[in-house]
N, CA and C atoms as a LAMMPS dump frame, in Angstrom:
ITEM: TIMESTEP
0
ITEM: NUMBER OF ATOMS
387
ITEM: BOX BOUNDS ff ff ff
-5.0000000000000000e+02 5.0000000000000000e+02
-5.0000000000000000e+02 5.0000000000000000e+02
-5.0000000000000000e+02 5.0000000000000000e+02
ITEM: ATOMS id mol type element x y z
1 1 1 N 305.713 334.77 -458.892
2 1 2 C 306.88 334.002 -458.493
3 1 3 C 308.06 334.927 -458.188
4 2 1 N 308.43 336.505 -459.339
5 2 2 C 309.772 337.337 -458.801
6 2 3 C 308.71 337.737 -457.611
7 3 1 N 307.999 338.035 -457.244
8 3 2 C 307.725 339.051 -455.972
9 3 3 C 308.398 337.896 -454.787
10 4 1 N 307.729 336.811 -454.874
11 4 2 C 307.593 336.057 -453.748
12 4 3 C 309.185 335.467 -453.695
13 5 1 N 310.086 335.784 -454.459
14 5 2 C 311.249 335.22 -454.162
15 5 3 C 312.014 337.162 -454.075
16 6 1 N 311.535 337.663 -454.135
17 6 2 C 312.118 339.16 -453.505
18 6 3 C 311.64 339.219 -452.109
19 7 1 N 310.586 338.605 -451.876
20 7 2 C 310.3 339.053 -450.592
21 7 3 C 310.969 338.069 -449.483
22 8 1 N 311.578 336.867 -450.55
23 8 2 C 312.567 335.98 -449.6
24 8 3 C 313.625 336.674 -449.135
25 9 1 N 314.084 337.07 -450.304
26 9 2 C 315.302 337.743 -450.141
27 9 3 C 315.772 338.658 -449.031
28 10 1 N 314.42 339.473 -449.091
29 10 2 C 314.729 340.879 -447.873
30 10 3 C 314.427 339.746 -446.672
31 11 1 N 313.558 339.022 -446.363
32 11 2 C 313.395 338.504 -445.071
33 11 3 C 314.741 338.167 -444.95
34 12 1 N 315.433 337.184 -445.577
35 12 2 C 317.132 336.344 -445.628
36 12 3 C 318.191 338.076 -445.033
37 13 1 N 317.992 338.906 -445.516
38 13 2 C 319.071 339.96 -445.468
39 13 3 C 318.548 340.528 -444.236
40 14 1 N 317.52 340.899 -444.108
41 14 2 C 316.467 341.616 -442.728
42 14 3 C 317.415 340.477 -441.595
43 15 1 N 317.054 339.512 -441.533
44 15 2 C 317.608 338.65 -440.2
45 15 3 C 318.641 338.418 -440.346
46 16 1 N 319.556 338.615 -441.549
47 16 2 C 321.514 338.547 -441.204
48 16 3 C 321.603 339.714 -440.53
49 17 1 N 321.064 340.852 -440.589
50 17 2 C 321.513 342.638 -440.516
51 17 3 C 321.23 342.339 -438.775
52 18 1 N 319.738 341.931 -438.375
53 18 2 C 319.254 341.755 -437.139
54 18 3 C 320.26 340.925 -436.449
55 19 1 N 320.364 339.571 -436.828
56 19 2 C 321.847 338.81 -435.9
57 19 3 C 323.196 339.389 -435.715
58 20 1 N 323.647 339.994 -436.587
59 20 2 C 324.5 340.692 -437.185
60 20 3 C 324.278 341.63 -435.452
61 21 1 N 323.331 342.662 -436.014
62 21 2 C 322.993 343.753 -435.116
63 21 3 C 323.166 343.03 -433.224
64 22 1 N 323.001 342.107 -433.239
65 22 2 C 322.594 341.459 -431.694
66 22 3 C 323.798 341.216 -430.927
67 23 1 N 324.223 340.406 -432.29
68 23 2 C 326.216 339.922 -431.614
69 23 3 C 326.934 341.09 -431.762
70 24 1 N 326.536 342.399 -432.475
71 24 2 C 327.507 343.435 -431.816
72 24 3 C 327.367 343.6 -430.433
73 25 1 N 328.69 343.746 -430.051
74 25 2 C 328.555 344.835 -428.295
75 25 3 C 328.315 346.428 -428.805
76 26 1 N 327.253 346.47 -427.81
77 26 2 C 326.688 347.85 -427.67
78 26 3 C 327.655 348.68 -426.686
79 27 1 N 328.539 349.051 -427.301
80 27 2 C 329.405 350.187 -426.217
81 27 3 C 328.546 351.546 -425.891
82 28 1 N 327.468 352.467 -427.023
83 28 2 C 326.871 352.969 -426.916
84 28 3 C 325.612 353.451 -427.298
85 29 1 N 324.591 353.747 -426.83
86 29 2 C 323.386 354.269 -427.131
87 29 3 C 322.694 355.527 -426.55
88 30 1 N 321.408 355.856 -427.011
89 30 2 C 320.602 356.358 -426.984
90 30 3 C 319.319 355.842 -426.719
91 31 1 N 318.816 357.007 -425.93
92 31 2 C 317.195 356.416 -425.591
93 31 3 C 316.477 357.513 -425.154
94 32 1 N 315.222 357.64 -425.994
95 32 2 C 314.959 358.612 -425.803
96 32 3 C 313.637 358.567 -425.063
97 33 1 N 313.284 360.002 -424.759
98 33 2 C 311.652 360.553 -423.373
99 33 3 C 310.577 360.16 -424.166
100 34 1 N 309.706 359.699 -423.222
101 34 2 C 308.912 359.458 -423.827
102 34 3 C 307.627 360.639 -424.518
103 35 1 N 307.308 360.458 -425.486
104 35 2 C 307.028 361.239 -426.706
105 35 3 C 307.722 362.428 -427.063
106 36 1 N 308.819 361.595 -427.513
107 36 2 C 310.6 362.771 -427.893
108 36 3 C 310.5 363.968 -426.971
109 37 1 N 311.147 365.137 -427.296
110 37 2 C 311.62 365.811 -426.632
111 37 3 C 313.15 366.142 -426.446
112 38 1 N 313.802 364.772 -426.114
113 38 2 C 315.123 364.362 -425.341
114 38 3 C 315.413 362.992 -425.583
115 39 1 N 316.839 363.242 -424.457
116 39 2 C 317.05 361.948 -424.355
117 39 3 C 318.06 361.152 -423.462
118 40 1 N 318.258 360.418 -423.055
119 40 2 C 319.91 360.211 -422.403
120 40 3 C 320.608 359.641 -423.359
121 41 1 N 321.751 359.516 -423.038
122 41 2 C 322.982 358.808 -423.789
123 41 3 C 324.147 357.987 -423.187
124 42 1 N 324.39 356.777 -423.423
125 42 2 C 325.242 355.671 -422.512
126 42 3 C 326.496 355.971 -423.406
127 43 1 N 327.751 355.645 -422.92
128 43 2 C 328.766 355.438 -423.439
129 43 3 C 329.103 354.483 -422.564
130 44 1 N 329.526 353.151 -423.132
131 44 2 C 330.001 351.924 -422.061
132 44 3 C 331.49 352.027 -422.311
133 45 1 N 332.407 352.613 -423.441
134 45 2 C 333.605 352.011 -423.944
135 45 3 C 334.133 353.458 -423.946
136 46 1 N 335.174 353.33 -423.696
137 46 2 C 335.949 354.678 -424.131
138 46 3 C 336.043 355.081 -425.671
139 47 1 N 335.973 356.451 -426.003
140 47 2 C 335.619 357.019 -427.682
141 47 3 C 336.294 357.872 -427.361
142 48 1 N 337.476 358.171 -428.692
143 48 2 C 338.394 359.429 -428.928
144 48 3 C 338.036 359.705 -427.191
145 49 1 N 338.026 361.157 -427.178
146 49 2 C 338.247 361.966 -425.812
147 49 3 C 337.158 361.589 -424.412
148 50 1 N 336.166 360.796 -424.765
149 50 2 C 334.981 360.554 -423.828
150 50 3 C 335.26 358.823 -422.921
151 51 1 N 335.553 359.285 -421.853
152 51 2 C 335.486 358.141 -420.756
153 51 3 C 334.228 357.455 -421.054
154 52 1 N 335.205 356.124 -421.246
155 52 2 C 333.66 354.872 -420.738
156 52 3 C 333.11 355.317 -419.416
157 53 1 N 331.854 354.331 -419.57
158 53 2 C 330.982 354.565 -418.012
159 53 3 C 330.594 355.657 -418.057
160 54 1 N 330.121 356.746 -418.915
161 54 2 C 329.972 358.086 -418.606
162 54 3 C 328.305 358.515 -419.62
163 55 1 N 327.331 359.102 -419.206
164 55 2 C 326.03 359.406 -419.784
165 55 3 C 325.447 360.837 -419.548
166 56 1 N 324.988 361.277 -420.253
167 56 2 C 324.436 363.048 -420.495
168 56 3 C 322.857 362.661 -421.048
169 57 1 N 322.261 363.803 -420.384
170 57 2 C 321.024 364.072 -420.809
171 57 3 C 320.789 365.21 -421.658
172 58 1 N 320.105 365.53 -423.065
173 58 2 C 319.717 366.056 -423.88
174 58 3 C 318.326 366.657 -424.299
175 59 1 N 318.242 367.564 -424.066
176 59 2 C 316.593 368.302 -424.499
177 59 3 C 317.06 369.143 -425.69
178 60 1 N 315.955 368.566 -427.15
179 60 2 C 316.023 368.887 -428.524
180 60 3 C 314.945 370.072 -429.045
181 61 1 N 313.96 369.828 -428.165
182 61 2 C 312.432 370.602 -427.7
183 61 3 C 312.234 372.123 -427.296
184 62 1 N 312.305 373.142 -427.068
185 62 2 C 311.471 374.09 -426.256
186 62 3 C 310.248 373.778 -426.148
187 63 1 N 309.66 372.525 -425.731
188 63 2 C 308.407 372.549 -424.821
189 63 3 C 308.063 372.775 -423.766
190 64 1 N 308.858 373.622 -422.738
191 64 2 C 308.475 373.262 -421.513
192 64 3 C 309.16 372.449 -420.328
193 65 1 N 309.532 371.591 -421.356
194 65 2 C 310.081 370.347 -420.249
195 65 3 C 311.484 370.209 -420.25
196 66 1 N 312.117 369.722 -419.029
197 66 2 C 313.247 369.517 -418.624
198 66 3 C 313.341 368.193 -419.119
199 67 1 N 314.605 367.419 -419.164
200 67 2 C 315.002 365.988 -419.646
201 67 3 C 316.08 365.849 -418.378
202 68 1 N 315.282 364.261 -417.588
203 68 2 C 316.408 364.282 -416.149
204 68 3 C 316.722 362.401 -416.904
205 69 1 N 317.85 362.485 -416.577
206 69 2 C 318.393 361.222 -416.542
207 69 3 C 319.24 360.622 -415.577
208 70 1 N 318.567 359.324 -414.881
209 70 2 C 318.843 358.793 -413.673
210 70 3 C 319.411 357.48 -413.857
211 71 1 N 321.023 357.363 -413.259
212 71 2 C 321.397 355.887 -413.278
213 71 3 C 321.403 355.134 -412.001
214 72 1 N 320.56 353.817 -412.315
215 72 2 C 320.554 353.211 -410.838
216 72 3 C 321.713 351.945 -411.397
217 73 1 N 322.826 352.093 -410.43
218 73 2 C 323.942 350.748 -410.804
219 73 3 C 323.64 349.957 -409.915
220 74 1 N 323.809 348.484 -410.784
221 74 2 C 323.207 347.19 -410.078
222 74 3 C 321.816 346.879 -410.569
223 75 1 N 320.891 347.778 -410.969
224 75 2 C 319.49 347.661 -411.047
225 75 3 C 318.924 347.651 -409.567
226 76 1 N 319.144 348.025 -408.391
227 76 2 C 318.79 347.742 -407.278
228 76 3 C 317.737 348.375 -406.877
229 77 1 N 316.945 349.408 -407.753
230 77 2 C 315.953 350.384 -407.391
231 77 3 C 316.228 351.73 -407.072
232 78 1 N 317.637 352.15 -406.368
233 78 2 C 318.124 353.166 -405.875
234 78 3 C 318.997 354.224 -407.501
235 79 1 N 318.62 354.968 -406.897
236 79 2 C 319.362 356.034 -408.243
237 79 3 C 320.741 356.775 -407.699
238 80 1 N 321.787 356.488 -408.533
239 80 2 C 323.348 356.421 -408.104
240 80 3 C 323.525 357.75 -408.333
241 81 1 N 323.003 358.091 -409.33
242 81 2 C 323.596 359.573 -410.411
243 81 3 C 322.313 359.674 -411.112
244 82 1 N 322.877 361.183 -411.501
245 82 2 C 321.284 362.156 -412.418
246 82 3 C 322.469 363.019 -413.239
247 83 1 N 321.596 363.36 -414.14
248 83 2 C 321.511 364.65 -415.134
249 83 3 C 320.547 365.461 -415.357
250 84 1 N 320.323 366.546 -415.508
251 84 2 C 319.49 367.133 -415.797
252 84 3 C 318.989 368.386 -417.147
253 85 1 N 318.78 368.763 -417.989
254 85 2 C 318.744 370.064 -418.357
255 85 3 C 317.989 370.97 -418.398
256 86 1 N 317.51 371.079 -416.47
257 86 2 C 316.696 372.176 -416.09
258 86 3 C 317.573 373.778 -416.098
259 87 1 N 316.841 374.323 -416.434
260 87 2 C 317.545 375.392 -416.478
261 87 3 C 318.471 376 -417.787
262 88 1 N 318.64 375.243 -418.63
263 88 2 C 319.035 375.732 -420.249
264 88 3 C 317.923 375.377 -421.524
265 89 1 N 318.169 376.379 -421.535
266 89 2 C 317.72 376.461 -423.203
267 89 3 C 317.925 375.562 -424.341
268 90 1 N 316.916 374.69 -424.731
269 90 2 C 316.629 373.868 -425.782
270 90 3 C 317.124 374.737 -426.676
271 91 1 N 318.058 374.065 -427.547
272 91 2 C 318.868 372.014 -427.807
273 91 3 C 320.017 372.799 -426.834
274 92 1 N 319.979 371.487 -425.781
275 92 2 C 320.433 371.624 -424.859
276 92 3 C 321.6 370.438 -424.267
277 93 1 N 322.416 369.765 -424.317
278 93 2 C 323.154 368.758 -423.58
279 93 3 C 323.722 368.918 -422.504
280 94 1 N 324.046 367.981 -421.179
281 94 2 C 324.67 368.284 -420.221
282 94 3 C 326.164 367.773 -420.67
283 95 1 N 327.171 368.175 -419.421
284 95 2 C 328.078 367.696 -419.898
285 95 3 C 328.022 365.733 -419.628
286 96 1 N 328.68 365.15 -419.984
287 96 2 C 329.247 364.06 -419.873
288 96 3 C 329.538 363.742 -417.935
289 97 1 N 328.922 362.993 -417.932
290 97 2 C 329.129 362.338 -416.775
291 97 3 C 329.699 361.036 -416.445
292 98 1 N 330.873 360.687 -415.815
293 98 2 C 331.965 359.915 -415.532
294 98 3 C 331.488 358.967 -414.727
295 99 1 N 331.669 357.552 -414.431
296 99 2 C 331.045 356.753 -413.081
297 99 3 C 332.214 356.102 -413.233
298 100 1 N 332.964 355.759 -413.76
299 100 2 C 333.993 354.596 -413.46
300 100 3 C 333.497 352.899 -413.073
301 101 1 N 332.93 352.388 -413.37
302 101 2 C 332.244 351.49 -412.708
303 101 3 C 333.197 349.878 -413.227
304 102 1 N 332.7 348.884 -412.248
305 102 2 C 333.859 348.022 -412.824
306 102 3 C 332.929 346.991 -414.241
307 103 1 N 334.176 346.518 -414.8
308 103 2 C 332.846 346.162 -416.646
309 103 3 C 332.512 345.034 -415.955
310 104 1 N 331.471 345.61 -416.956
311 104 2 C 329.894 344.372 -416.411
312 104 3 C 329.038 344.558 -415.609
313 105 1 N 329.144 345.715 -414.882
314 105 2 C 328.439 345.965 -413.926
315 105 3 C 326.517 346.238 -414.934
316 106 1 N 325.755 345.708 -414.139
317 106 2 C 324.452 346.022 -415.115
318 106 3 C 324.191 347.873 -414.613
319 107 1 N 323.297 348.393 -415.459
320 107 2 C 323.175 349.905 -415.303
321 107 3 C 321.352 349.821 -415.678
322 108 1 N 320.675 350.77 -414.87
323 108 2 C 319.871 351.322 -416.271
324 108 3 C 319.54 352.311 -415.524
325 109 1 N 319.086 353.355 -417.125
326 109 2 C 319.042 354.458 -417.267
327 109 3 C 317.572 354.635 -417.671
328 110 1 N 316.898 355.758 -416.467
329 110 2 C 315.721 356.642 -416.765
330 110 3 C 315.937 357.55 -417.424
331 111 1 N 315.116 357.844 -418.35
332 111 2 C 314.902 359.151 -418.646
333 111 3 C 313.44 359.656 -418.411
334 112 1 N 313.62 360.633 -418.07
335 112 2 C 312.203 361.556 -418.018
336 112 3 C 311.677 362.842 -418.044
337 113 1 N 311.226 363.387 -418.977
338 113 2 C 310.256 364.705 -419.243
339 113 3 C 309.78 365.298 -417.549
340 114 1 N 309.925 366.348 -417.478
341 114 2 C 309.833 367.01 -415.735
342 114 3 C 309.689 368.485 -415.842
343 115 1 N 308.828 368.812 -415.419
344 115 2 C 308.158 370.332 -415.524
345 115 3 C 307.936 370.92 -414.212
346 116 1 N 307.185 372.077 -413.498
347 116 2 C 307.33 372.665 -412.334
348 116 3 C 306.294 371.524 -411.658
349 117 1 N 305.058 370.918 -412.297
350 117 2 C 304.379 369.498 -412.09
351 117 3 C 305.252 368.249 -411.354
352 118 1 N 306.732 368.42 -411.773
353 118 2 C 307.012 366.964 -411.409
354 118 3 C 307.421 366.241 -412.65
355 119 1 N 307.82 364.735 -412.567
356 119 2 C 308.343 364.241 -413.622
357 119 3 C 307.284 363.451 -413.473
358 120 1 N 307.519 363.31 -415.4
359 120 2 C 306.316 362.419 -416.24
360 120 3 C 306.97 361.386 -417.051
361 121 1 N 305.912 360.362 -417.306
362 121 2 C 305.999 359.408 -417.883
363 121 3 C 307.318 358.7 -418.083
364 122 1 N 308.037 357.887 -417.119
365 122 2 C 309.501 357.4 -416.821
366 122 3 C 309.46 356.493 -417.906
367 123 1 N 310.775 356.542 -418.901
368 123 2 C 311.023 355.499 -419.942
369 123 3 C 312.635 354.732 -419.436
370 124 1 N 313.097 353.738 -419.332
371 124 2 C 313.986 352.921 -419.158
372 124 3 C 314.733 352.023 -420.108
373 125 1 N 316.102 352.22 -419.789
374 125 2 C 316.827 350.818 -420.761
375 125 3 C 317.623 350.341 -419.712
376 126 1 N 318.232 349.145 -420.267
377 126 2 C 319.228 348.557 -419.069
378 126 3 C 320.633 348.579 -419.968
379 127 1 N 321.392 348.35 -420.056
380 127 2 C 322.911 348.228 -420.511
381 127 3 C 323.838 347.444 -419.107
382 128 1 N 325.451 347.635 -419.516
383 128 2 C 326.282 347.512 -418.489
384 128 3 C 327.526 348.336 -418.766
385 129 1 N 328.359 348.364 -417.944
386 129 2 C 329.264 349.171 -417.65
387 129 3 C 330.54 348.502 -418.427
């Protein structure tokens, strides 16, 4: 009977934390390549010194691979802006990249692992501006 009313409990707290979690606005995230490596990073809201609308790509790895991150605004298929961190040395960030975009605009962001092969395995989120 205590187990089965502990295990109420966490379910009851698990789904306040989760609703809780949903009705926040996401001003920013992370998302990372697929099977780590990297990652991109959204900022929707302005923070201390960092312009809203603005995203960097990150390689944590010396494997090999570059981390490119591509924003298509609108979702329209077309890619607006990139990042890349070909060419530096893991742990690696680019700088911060600016779009200005007007709020609300929908966004999403590729990221992808990319070697002298070409880019692999494309992972995606959507957000907005």
């Amino acid at each position: 009977m205590r187990l089965r009313k502990t295990k109420a409990v966490a379910v009851m707290l698990a789904s306040l934390g989760l609703t809780f979690a949903m009705s926040s606005p996401a001003s920013a995230w992370t998302y990372g390549a697929y099977e780590g490596g990297g990652y991109g990073e959204w900022q929707q809201d302005p923070s201390g010194d960092l312009l809203g609308d603005s995203f960097q790509a990150c390689d944590i790895r010396s494997d090999g691979y570059a981390i490119y991150v591509r924003i298509d605004i609108g979702r329209d298929g077309d890619f607006d802006s990139s990042a890349t961190t070909k060419g530096n040395y893991a742990p690696y960030c680019t700088p911060w990249k600016y779009l200005d975009l007007p709020e609300g605009t929908p966004i999403r962001m590729y990221i992808y692992k990319s070697d002298s092969s070409g880019h692999h395995n494309p992972v995606w989120r959507d957000g907005v501006a």
